[in-house]
ZADRENVO-864813 format. One line per 4 residues: number of its first residue (from 1); for each residue x, y, z of N, C-alpha, C, O. Coordinates in steps of 0.05 Angstrom, whole numbers. Example, Ala and Ser with C-alpha at 12.3 -4.5 7.8 and 13.67 -1.06 7.14 Angstrom:
BEGIN
1 = 264:-114:156:246:-90:156:264:-66:156:285:-66:169; 257:-45:142:273:-21:143:258:1:157:268:23:161
***
This chain:
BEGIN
1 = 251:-39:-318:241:-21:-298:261:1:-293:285:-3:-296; 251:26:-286:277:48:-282:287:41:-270:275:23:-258; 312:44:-261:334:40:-241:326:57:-205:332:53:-182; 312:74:-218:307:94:-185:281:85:-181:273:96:-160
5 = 264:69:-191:237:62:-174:241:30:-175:220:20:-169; 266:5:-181:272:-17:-177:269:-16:-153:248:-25:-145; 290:-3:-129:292:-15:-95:273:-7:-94:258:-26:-101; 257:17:-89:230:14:-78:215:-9:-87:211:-25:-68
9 = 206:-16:-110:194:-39:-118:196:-59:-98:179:-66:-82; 224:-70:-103:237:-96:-85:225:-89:-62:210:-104:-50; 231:-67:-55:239:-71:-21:205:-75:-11:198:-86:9; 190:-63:-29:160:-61:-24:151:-97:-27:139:-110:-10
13 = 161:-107:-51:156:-137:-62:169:-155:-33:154:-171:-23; 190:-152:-24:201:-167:-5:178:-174:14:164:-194:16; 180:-146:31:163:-137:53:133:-157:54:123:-169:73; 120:-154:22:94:-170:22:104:-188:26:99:-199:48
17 = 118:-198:12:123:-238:15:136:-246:40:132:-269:48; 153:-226:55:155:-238:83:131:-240:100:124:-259:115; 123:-223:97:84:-220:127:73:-242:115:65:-257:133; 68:-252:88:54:-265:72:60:-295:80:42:-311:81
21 = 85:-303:86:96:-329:87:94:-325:123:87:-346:134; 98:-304:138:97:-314:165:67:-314:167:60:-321:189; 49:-309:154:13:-300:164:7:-338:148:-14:-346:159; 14:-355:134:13:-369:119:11:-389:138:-7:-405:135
25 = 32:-394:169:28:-413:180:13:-409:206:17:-425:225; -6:-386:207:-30:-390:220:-52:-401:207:-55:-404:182; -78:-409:235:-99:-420:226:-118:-390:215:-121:-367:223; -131:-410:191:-151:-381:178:-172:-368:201:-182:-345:203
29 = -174:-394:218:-204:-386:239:-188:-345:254:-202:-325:259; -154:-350:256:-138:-348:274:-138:-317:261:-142:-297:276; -133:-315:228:-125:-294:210:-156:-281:200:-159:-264:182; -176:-294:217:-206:-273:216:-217:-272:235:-241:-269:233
33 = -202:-274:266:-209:-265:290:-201:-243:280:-182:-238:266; -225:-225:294:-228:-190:300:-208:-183:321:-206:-198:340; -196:-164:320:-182:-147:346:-198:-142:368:-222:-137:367; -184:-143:389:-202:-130:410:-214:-103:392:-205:-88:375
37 = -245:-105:409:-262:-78:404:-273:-77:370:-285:-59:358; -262:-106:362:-286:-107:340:-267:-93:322:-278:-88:300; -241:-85:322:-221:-76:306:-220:-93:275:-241:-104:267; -194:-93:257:-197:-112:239:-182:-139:250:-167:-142:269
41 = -188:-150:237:-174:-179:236:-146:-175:225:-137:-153:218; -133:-201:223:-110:-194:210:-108:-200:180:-90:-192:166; -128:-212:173:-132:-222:146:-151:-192:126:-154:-188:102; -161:-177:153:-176:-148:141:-151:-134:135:-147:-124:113
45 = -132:-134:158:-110:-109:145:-96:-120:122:-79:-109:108; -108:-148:118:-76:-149:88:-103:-145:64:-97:-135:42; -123:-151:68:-147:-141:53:-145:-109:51:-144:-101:28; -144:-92:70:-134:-64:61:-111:-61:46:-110:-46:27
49 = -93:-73:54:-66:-68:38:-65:-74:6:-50:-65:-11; -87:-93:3:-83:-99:-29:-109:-74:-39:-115:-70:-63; -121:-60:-20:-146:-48:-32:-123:-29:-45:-121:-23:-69; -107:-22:-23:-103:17:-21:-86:4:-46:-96:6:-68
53 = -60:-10:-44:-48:-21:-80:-67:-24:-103:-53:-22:-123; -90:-29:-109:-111:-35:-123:-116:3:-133:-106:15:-152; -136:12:-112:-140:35:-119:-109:62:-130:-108:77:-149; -87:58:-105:-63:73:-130:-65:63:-155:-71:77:-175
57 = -59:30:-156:-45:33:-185:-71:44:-210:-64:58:-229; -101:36:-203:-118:49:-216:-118:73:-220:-118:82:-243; -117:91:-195:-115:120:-203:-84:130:-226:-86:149:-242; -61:113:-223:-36:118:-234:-30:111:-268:-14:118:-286
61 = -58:90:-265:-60:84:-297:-80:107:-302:-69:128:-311; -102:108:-299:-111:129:-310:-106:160:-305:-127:173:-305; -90:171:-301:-71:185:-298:-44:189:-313:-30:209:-314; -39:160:-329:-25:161:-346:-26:165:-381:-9:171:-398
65 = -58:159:-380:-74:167:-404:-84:192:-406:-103:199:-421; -70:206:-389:-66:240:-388:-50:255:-390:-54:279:-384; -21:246:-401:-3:248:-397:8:285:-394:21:298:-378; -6:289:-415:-5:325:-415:-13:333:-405:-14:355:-416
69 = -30:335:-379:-43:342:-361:-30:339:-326:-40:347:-305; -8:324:-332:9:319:-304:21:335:-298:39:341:-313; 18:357:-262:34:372:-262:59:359:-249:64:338:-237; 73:383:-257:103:374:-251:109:382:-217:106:404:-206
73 = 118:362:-207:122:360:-186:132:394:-167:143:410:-182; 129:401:-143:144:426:-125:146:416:-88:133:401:-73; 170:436:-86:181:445:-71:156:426:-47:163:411:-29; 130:433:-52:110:431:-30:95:407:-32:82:400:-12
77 = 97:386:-62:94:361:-56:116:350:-49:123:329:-61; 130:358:-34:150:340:-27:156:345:5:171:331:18; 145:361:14:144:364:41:121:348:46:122:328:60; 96:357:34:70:334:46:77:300:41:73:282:57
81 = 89:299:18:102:283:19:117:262:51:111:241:62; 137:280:55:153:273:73:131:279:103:128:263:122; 123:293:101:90:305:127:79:277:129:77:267:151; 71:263:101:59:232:103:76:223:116:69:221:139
85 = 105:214:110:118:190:118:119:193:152:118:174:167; 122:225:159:128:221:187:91:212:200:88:197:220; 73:220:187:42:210:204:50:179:206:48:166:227; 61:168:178:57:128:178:75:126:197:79:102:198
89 = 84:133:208:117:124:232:104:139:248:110:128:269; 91:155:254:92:160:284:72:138:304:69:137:328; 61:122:284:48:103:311:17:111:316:-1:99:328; 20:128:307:-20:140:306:-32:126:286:-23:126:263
93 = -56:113:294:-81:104:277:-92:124:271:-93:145:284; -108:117:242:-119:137:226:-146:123:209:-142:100:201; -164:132:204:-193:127:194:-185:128:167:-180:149:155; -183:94:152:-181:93:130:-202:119:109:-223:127:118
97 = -192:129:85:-209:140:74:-227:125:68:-222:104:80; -253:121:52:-287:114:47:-271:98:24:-266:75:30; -261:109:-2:-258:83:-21:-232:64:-8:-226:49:-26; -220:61:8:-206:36:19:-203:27:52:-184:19:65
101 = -227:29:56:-243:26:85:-255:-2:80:-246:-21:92; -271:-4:65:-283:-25:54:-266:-55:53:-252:-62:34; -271:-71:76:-251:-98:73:-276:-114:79:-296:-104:90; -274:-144:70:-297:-167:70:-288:-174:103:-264:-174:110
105 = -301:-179:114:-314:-191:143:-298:-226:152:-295:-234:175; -290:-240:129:-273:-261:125:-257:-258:93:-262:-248:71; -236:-276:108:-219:-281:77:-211:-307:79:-215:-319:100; -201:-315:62:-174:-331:60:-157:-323:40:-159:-313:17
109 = -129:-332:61:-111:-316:58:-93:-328:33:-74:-315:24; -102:-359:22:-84:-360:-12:-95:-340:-23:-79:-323:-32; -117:-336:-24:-141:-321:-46:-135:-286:-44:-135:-272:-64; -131:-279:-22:-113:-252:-9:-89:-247:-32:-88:-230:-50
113 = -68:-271:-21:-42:-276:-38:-45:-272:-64:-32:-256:-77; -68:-293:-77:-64:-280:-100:-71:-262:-120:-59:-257:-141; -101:-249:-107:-107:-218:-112:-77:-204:-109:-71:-191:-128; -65:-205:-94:-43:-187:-84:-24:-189:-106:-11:-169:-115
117 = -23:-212:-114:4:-211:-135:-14:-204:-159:-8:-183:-170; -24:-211:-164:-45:-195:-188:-43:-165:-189:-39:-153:-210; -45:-153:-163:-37:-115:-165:-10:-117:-165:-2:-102:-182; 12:-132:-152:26:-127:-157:51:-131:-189:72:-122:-197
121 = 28:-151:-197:39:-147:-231:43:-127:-247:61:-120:-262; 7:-115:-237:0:-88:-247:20:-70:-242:29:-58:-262; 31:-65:-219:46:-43:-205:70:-50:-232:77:-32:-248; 80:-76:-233:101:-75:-238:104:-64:-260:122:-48:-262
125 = 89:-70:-282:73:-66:-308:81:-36:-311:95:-27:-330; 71:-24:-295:64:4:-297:92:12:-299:103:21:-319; 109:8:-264:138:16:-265:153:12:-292:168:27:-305; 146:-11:-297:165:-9:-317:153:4:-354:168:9:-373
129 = 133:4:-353:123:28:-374:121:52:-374:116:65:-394; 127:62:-348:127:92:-348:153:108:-363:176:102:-357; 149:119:-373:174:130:-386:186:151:-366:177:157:-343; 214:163:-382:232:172:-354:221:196:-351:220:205:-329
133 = 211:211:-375:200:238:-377:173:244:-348:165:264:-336; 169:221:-346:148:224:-337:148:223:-291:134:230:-272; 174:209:-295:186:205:-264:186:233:-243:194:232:-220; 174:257:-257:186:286:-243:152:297:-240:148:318:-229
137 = 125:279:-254:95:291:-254:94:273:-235:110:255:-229; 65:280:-221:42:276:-199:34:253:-222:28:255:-246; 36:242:-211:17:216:-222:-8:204:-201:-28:195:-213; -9:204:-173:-27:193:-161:-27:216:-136:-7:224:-124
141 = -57:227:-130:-69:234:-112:-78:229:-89:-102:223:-86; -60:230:-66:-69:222:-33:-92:240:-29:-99:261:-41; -104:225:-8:-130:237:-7:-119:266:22:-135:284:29; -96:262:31:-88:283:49:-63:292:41:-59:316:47
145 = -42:280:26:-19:293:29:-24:311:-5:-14:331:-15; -38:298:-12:-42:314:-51:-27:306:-65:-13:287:-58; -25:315:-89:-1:296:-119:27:286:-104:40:297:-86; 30:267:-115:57:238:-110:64:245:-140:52:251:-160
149 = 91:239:-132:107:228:-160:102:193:-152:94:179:-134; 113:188:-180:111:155:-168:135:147:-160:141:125:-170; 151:156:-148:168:148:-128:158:152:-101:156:139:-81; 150:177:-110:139:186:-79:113:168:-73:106:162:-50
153 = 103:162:-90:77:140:-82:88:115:-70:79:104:-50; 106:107:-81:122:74:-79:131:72:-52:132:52:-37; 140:106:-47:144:105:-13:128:108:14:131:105:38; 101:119:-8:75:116:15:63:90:13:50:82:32
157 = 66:76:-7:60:46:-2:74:34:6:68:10:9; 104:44:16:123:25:28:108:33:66:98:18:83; 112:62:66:109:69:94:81:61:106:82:56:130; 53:59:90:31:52:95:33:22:100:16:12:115
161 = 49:9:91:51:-21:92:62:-29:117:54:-49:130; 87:-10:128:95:-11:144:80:-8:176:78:-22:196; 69:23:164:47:24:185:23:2:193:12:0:215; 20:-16:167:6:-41:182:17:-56:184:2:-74:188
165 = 42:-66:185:59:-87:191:60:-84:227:59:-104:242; 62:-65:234:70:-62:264:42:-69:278:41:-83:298; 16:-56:265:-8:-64:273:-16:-91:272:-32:-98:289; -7:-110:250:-6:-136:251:8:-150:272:-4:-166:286
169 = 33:-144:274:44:-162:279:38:-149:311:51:-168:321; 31:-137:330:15:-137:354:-6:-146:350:-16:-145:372; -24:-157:332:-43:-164:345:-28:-190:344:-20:-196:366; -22:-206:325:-8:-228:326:-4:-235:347:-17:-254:355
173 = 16:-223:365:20:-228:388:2:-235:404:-1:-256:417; -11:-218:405:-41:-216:426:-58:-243:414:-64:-257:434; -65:-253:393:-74:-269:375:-65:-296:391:-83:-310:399; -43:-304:396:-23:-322:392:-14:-332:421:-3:-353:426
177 = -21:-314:438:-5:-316:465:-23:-328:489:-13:-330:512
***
């Protein structure tokens, strides 16, 4: 795997398997109670989390069978870029886009787990096939911020992850108390 998209990787790989192992010793009835107001469950937001990983790495593979067609990164994806990271940190909810809105009504959460490591093979797969030439093109399209490098993707899936980690782990609380 390249050396400059490894810590992202990790630090993205960690992050799942920690929520993963603390969500592991609740009851399932517990991880598909709805939020107040009919919100998601907690078993829906890790169901989004493997969608929105599902749909990048799809768009990033096919994207990669374009290779001559990738523009090369500017000045201005890298501000929307960074424009994203500060929306996932500021604490504002946001209306999933239409293709990763869509989460099942119940789960269970081995079955979660191991869809999850299944994209995350893929991811890895990819990281480590992408060639170096290729680390400086748009490889995947936000539906608001516009072309990612795939670093810069690795850090909207770090910061989006994050952004539901904080939403989890309040309801948790609320869940639990």
């Amino acid at each position: 795997m390249n050396l400059k998209l490894e810590p992202k990787y990790l630090r993205l790989e960690n992050s799942r398997n920690r929520l993963l192992d603390e969500l592991e010793g609740l009851d399932e009835v517990l991880l598909n109670t709805p939020a107040p107001g009919g919100k998601w469950s907690l078993n829906q937001h890790v169901a989004h989390l493997i969608l929105v990983d599902k749909v990048t790495m799809g768009y990033v593979q096919h994207k990669l069978k374009k290779k001559e067609e990738l523009p090369t990164t500017s000045f201005s994806n890298s501000v929307k870029s960074f424009l994203l990271k500060l929306a996932l940190q500021s604490g504002r909810k946001f209306k999933a886009p239409a293709p990763v809105a869509t989460v099942p009504d119940t789960a269970i959460l081995s079955d979660l787990r191991k869809e999850w490591d299944d994209v995350r093979f893929t991811l890895e797969d990819v990281l480590t096939d992408t060639p170096e030439e290729l680390l400086d093109k748009c490889l995947f399209k936000h539906p608001f911020a516009g072309p990612l490098t795939l670093s810069q993707t690795l850090t909207f899936l770090q910061d989006h992850f994050d952004h539901h980690l904080r939403i989890i782990q309040q309801l948790k609380k609320q869940l639990t108390s």
